[in-house]
KEMIGU-7872 format. One record per residue (C-alpha): residue number from 0; x, y, z. Coordinates in Angstrom, 2 decimals, decimal comma, m for minus. Layout:
[NUM; [X; Y; Z]],
...
***
This chain:
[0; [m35,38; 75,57; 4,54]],
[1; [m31,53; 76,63; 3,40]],
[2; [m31,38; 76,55; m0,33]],
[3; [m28,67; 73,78; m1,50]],
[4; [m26,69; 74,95; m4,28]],
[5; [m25,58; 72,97; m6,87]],
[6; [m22,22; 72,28; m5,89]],
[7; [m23,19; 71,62; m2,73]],
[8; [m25,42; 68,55; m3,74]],
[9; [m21,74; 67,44; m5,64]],
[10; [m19,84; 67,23; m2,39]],
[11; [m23,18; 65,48; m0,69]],
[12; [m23,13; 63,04; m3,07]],
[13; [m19,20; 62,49; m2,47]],
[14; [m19,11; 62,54; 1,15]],
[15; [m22,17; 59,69; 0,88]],
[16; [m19,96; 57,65; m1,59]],
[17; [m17,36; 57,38; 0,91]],
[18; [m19,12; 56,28; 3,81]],
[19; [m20,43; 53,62; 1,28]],
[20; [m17,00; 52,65; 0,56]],
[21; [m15,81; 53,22; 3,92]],
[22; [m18,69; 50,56; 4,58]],
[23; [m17,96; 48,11; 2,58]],
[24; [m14,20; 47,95; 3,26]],
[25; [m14,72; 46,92; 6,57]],
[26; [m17,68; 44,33; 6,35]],
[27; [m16,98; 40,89; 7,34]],
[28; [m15,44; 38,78; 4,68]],
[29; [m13,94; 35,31; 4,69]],
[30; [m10,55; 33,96; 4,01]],
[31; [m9,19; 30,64; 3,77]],
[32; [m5,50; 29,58; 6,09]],
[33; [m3,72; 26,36; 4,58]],
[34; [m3,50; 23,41; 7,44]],
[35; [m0,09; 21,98; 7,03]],
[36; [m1,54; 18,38; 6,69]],
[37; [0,77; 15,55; 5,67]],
[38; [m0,06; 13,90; 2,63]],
[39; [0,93; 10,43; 3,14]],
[40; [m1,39; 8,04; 1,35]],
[41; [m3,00; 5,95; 4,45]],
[42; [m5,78; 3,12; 3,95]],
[43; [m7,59; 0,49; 6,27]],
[44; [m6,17; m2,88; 6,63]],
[45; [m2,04; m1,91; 5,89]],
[46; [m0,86; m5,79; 6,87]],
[47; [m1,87; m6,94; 3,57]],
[48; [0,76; m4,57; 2,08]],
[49; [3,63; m6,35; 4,35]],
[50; [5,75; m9,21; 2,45]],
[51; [4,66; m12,20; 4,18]],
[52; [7,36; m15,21; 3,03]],
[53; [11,18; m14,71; 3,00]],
[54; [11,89; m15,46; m0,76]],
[55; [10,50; m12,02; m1,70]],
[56; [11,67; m10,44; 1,77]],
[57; [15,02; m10,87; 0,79]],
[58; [14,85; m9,11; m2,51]],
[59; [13,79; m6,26; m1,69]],
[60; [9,61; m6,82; m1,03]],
[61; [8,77; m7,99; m4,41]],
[62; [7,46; m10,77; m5,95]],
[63; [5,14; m9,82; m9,51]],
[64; [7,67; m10,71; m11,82]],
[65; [10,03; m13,17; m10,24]],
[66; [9,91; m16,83; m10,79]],
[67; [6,77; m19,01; m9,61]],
[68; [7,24; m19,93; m5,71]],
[69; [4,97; m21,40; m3,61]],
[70; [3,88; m18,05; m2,10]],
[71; [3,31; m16,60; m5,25]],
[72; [m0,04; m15,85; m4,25]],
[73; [0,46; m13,01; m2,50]],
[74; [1,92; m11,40; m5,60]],
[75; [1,05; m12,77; m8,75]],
[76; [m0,74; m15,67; m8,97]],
[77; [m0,77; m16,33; m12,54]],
[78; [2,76; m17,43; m12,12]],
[79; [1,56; m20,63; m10,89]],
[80; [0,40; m21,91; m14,73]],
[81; [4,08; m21,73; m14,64]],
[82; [5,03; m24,02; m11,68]],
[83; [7,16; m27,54; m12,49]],
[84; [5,68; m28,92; m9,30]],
[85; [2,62; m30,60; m9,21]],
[86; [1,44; m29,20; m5,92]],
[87; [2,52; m27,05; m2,80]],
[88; [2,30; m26,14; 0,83]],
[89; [4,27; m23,05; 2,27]],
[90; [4,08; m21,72; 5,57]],
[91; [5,89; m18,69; 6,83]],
[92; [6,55; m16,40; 10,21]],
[93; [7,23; m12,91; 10,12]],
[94; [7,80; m11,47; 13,69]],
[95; [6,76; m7,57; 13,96]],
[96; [7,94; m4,83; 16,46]],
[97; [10,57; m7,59; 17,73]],
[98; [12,46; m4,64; 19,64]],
[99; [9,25; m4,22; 21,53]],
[100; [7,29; m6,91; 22,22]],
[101; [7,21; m10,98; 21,60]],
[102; [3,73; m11,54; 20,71]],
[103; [3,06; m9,51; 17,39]],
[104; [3,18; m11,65; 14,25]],
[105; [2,46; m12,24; 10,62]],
[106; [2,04; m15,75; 9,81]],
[107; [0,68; m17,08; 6,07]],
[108; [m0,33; m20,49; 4,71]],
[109; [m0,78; m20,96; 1,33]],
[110; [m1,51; m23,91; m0,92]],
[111; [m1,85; m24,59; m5,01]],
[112; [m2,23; m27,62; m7,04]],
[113; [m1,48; m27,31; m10,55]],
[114; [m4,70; m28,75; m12,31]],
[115; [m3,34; m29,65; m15,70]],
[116; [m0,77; m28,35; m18,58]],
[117; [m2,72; m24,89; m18,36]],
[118; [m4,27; m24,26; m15,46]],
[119; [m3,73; m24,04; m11,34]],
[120; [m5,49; m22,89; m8,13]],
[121; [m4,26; m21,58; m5,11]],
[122; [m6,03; m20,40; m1,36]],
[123; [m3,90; m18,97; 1,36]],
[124; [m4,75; m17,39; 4,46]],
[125; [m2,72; m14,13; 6,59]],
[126; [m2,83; m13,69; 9,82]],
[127; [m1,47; m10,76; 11,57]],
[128; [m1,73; m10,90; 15,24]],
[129; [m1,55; m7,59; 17,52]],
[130; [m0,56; m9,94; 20,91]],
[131; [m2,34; m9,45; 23,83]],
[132; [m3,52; m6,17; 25,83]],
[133; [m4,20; m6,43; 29,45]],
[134; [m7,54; m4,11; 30,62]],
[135; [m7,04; m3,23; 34,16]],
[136; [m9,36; m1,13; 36,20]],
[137; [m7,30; m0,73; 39,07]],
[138; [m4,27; m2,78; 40,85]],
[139; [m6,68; m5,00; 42,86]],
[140; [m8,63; m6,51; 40,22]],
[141; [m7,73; m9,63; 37,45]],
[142; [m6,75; m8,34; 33,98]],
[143; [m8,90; m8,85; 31,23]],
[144; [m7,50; m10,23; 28,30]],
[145; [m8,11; m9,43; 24,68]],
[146; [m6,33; m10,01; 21,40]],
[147; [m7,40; m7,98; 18,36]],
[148; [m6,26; m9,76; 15,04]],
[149; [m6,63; m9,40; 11,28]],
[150; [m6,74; m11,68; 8,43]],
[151; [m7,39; m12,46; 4,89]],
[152; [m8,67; m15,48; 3,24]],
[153; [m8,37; m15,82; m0,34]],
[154; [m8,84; m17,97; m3,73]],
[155; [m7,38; m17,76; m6,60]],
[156; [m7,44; m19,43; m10,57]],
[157; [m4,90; m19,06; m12,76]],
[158; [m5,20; m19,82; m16,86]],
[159; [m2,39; m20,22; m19,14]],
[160; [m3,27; m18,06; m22,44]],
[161; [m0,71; m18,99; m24,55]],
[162; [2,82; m20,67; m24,06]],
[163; [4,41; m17,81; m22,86]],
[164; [1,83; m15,82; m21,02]],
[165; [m0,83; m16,41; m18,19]],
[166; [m3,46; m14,73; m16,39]],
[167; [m5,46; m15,10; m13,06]],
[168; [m8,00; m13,76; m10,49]],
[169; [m8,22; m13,88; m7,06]],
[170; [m10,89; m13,51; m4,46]],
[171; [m10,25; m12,27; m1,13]],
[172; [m11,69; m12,02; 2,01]],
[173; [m11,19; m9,30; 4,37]],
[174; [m11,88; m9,58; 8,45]],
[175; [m9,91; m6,43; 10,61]],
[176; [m11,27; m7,39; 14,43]],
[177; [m9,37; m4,38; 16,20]],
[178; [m12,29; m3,67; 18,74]],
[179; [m12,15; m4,20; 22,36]],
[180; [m15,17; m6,50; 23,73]],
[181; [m14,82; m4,98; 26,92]],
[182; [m14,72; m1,40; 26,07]],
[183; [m18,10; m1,77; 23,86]],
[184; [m20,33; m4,90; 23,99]],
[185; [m21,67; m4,27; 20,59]],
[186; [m18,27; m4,11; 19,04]],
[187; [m18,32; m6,43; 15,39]],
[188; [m15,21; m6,84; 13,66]],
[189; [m14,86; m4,92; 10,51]],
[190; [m14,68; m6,91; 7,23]],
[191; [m15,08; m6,43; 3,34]],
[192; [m13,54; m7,94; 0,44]],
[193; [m10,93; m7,33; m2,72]],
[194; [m9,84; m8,81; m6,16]],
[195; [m7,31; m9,48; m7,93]],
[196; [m6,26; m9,45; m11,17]],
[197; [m2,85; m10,29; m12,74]],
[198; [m0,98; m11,53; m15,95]],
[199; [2,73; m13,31; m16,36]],
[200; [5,15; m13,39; m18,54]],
[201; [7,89; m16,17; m19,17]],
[202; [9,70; m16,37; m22,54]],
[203; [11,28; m19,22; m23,86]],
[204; [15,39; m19,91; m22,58]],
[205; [17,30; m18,38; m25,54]],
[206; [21,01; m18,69; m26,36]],
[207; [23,24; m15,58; m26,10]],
[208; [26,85; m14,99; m26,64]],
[209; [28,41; m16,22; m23,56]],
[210; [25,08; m17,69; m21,71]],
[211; [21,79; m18,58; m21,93]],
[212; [18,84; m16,05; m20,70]],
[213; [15,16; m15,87; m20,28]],
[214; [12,63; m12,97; m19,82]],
[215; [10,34; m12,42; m17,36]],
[216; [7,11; m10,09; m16,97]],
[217; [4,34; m9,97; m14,40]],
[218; [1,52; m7,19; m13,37]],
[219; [m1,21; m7,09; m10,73]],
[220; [m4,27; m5,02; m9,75]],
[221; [m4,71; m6,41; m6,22]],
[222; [m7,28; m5,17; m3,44]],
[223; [m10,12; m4,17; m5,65]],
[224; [m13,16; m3,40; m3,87]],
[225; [m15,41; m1,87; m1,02]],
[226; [m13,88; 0,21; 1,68]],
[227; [m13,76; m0,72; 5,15]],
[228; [m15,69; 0,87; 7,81]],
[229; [m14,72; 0,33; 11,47]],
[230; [m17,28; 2,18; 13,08]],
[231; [m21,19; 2,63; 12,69]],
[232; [m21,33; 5,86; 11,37]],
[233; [m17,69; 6,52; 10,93]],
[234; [m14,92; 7,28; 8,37]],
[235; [m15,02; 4,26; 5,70]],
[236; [m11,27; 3,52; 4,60]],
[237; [m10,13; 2,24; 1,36]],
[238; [m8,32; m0,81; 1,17]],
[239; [m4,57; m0,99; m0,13]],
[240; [m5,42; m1,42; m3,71]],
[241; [m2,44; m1,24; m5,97]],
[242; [m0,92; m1,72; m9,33]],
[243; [2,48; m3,77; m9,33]],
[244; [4,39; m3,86; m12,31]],
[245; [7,65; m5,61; m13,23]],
[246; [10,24; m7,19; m15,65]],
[247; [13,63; m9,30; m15,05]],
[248; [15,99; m11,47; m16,52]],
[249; [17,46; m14,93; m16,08]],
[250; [21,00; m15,20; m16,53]],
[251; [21,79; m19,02; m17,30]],
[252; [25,33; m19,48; m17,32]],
[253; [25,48; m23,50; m17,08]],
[254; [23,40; m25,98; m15,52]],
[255; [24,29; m25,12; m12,11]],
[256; [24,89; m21,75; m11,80]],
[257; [21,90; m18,70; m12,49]],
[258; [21,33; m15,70; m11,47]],
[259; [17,99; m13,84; m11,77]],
[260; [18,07; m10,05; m11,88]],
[261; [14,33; m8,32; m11,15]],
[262; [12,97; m4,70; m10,49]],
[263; [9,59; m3,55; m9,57]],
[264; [7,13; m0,67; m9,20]],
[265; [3,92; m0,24; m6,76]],
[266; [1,57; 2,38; m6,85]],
[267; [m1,44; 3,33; m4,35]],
[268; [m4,70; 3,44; m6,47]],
[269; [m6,14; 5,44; m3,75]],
[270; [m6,88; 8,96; m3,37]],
[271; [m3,98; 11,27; m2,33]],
[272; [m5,24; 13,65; 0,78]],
[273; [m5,65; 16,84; m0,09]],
[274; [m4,13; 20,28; 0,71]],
[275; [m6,90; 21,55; 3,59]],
[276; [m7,62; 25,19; 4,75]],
[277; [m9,84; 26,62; 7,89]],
[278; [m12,43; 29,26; 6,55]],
[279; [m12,46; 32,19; 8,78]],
[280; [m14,57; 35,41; 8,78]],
[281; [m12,20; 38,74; 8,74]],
[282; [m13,20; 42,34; 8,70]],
[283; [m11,45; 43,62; 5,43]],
[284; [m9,94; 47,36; 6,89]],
[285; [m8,39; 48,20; 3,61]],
[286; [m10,49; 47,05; 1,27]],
[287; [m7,88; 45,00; m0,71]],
[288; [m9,80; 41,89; m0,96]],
[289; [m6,85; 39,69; 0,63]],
[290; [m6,48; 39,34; 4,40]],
[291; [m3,53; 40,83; 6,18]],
[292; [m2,36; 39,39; 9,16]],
[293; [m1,04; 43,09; 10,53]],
[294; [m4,24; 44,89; 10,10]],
[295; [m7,17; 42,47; 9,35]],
[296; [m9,01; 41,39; 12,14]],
[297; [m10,06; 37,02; 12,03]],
[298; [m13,71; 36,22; 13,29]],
[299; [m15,34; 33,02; 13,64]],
[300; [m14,52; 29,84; 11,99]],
[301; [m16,92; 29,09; 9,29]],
[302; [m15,63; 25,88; 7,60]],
[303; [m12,12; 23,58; 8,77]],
[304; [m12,04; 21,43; 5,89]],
[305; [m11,79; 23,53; 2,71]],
[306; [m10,43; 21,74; m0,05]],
[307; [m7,81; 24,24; m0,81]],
[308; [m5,47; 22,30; m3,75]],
[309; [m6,44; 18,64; m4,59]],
[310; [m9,43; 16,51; m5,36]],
[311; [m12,55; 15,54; m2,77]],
[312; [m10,98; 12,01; m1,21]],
[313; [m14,30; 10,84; m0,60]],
[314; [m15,56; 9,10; m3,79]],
[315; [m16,13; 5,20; m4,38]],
[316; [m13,70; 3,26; m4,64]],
[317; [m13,66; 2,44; m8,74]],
[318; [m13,55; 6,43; m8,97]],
[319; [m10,70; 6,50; m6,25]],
[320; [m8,57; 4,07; m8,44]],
[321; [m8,65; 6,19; m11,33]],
[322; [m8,39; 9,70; m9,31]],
[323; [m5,46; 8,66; m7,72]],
[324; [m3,45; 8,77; m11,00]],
[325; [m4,00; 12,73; m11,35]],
[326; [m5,41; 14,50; m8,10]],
[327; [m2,03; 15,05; m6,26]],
[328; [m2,20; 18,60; m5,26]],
[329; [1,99; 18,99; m6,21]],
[330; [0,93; 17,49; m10,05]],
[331; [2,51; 15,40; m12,34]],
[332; [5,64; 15,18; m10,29]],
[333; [3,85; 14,23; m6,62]],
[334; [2,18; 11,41; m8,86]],
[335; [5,78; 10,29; m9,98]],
[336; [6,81; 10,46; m6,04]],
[337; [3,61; 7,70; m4,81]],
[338; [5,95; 4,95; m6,92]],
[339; [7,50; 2,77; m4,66]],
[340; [10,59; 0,57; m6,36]],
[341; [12,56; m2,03; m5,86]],
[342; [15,37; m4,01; m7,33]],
[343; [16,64; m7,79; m6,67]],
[344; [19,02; m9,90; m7,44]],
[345; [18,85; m13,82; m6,46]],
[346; [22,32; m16,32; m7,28]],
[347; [21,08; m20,10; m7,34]],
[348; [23,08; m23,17; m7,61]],
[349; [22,19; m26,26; m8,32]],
[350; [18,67; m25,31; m7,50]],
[351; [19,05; m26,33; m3,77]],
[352; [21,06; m23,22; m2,64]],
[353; [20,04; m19,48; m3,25]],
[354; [21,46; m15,74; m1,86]],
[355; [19,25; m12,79; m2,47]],
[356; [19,50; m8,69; m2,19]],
[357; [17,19; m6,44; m2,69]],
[358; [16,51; m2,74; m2,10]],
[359; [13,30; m1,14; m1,41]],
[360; [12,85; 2,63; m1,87]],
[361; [9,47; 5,13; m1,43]],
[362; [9,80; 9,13; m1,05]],
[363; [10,99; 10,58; 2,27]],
[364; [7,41; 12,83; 1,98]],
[365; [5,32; 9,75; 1,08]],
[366; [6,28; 7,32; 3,85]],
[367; [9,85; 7,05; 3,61]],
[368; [10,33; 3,36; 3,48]],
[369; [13,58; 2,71; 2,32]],
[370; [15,86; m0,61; 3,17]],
[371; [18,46; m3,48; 2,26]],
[372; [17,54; m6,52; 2,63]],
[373; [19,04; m9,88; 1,94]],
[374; [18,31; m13,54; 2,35]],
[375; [19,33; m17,29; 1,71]],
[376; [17,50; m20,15; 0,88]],
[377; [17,84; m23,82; 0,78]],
[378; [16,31; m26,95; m1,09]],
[379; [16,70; m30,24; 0,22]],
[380; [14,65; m32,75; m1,58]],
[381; [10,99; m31,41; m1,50]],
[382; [11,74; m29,26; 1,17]],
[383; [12,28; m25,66; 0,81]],
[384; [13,63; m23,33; 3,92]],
[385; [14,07; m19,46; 3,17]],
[386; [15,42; m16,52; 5,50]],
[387; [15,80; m12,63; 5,15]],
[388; [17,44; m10,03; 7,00]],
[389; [16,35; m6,36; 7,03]],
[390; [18,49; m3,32; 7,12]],
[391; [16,69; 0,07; 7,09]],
[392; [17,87; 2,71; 5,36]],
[393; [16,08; 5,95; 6,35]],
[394; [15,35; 7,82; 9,31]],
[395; [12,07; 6,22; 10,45]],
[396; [13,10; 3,28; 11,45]],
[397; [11,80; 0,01; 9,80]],
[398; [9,19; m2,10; 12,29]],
[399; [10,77; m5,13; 10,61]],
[400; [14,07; m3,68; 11,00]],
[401; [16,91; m6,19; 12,15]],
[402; [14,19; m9,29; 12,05]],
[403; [14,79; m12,67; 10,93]],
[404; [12,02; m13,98; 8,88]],
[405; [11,23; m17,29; 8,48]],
[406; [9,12; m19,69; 5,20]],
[407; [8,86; m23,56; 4,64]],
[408; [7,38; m25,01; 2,13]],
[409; [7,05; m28,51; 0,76]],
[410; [6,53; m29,10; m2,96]],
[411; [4,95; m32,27; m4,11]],
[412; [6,02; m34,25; m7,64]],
[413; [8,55; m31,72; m8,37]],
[414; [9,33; m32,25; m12,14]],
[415; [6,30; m32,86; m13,08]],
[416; [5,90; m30,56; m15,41]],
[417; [8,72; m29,23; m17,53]],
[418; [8,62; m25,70; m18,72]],
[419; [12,28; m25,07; m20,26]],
***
C-alpha cells in the first residue's frame, strides 16, 4: 500500500468535486420554446355574433342602446317595454360570401307583442345556412347532397321597472348541425343553450337651447351558458357570450326632423388563449441553467402545451366569464384591445324616411374587423323596408363586404302606446 499524504487526499477530494460538477453540468435538463400561437379569441357557434337585420347593419353592427325596432331582440330586448306599437313581425336576409357562392345565408324572423303599459314578449328564430356540398366518389357516380345549417330559437320577457328604465331575459336555444351524414352515420348535430340578460334606458324628451333631446342607455349579457361540443370526446367550445354596453342621444330639432347619435362597446367574456411553449429535454454543457441554442444539445419532447404566460382556457363557463376580464397574457392593455366599438348616426324625417352610418372597429391582433357601413330605410304605413351597405376597412377582407342586406317588418296598431 503507498502511503497518501495529506495533501494528497486535498487534491483527491478536488479532482472528485469536479467530475461531480462536470456531471451535473451536462445531465439532461428541460427547457421550455414559446409557440408563436395567435391569440384571437375564437368560440363555437360565431353566426350568432353576425348583425342579422339592416337597421343595425347600417350603423355600424349595433343595436343595445338605439331606439326599440322590431329586431330588437337580437340586441336588447328590454327595449321593447318601450315600443309605441302594439305588435310586430320582421323578417330579414343577409347574404354571406356573395363573391363566392349564391347559396350561403342568414335569414331571421322575429315577433313581439307588447302585453300591456309595462310589459312585452318577443321569440325569433336565426338561421344561417352553409348551401349545399356535393360528395362525389368518383366522376361516374350521382352526387350526394348535404346541407349543414345552424340556428337559434329564442324567447324573451321584458318588464318595465320604472318610467324610464326596463329590464328583460331571454332564453335561447342553440342547434349547430355541421356534420356530414354520409361521412359518419352516427353524426348528431351539436346543440346547447344561452341567456340573456339586459336593461334600457330612455329618459324623458327635454327642452334645450336650440332643440329638444332625449337620452338613451342599454346593456346586455347575452350567450350565457354551457359550451358546445361537436364531437364525442372532443374539444367543448364556449359560446359567444358577451357584454354590450352603450349610450346615445336624440337630437329633436322639430317634429319632422331627428337625428339619433349612438356608440357602443362589445367584449368576449371568454377566455383569451394563452401564450404556449413545447417542453424539451437539453443536456446543460455549461452548467448555466438556461439553454443555449449554440452549445446546448435539445432531446425529446416532453410536454407541447406548456402554459407559458396566461391562464388555463379550460374552466366552466361562469369561471370563463369572469377570467376573461384579467388572464390576457399582454395585461391590462391586451384586455383594453378585446373591446370592439362602434359609432352611429341615423337622420329620420317624418318618421317614414331614415339614412344611417356607422363604423365598426376591433384590433388588427384580435380579429381585425374594421368597416363603414351605411343604410336607408323607409316607412310606408305599417310597413317598414331597411337596407345597408358594407365597406371594409382593413386588410382581411369583410365576408359581408360589398353586400346588400335586406329587413321587412310590419308593425301592428302603431300608436298605440305613447311614450313621449
Amino acid at each position: 500500500m503507498i502511503p497518501i499524504k495529506k495533501n494528497q487526499k486535498l487534491t483527491s477530494l478536488c479532482v472528485l468535486f469536479l467530475v461531480a460538477l462536470f456531471s451535473i453540468d451536462t445531465v439532461a435538463q428541460t427547457t421550455v420554446i414559446p409557440n408563436q400561437d395567435s391569440r384571437v379569441i375564437t368560440t363555437g357557434v360565431p353566426f350568432i355574433l353576425i348583425a342579422s337585420d339592416a337597421r343595425a347593419a347600417g350603423m355600424g353592427d349595433m343595436g343595445v342602446a338605439t331606439s326599440v325596432d322590431t329586431y330588437s331582440q337580437q340586441w336588447n330586448p328590454s327595449k321593447y317595454a318601450f315600443s309605441e306599437a302594439k305588435s310586430g313581425i320582421g323578417i330579414s336576409y343577409t347574404p354571406y360570401l356573395s363573391k363566392l357562392v349564391n347559396d350561403i345565408f342568414l335569414g331571421n324572423i322575429t315577433y313581439f307583442n307588447r302585453i300591456n303599459e309595462r310589459s312585452a314578449f318577443a321569440v325569433s328564430l336565426k338561421y344561417f345556412s352553409l348551401g349545399e356540398i356535393e360528395l362525389r366518389e368518383d366522376e361516374f357516380v350521382d352526387p350526394i347532397i348535404e346541407k349543414p345549417n345552424e340556428l337559434t330559437f329564442d324567447a324573451s320577457y321584458s318588464l318595465r321597472l320604472s318610467d324610464q328604465f326596463s329590464m328583460a331575459v331571454a332564453l335561447r336555444y342553440l342547434r349547430s348541425d355541421l356534420k356530414i351524414q354520409a361521412v359518419d352515420v352516427n353524426a348528431k348535430a351539436a346543440s346547447s343553450f344561452g341567456v340573456d340578460i339586459s336593461g334600457y334606458y330612455q329618459s324623458e324628451e327635454e327642452a334645450y337651447n336650440d332643440f329638444n333631446g332625449r337620452w338613451r342607455g342599454g346593456f346586455a349579457i347575452q350567450n350565457l351558458g354551457p359550451k358546445i361540443k361537436y364531437d364525442e370526446g372532443g374539444t367543448e367550445n364556449f359560446l359567444p357570450t358577451n357584454l354590450r354596453l352603450g349610450g346615445g342621444f336624440d337630437f329633436i330639432f322639430d317634429q319632422y326632423n331627428r337625428v339619433n347619435v349612438t356608440a357602443e362597446i362589445t367584449k368576449l367574456l371568454v377566455p383569451t388563449p394563452p401564450v404556449y411553449g413545447t417542453e424539451f429535454n437539453y443536456t446543460d454543457t455549461n452548467g448555466n441553467g438556461v439553454y443555449d441554442a449554440d452549445t446546448d444539445t435539445l432531446g425529446a419532447i416532453e410536454n407541447s402545451n406548456v402554459i407559458i404566460e396566461g391562464q388555463d382556457p379550460n374552466v366552466g363557463f361562469m369561471s370563463g366569464v369572469f377570467q376573461s376580464f384579467n388572464d390576457a397574457p399582454g395585461g391590462f392593455s391586451e384586455e383594453l384591445d378585446e373591446f370592439t366599438w362602434a359609432l352611429g348616426a341615423e337622420y329620420v324625417y317624418q318618421d317614414s324616411f331614415a339614412l344611417r352610418l356607422g363604423y365598426f372597429n376591433e384590433n388588427e391582433l384580435k380579429g381585425a374587423r374594421k368597416f363603414f357601413a351605411m343604410g336607408a330605410g323607409f316607412k310606408y304605413s305599417a310597413i317598414d323596408i331597411d337596407l345597408s351597405y358594407l365597406f371594409s376597412a382593413s386588410k382581411v377582407q369583410s365576408p359581408l363586404e360589398n353586400t346588400l342586406r335586406f329587413s321587412l317588418s310590419f308593425n301592428f296598431g302603431d300608436g298605440e302606446y305613447s311614450e313621449y
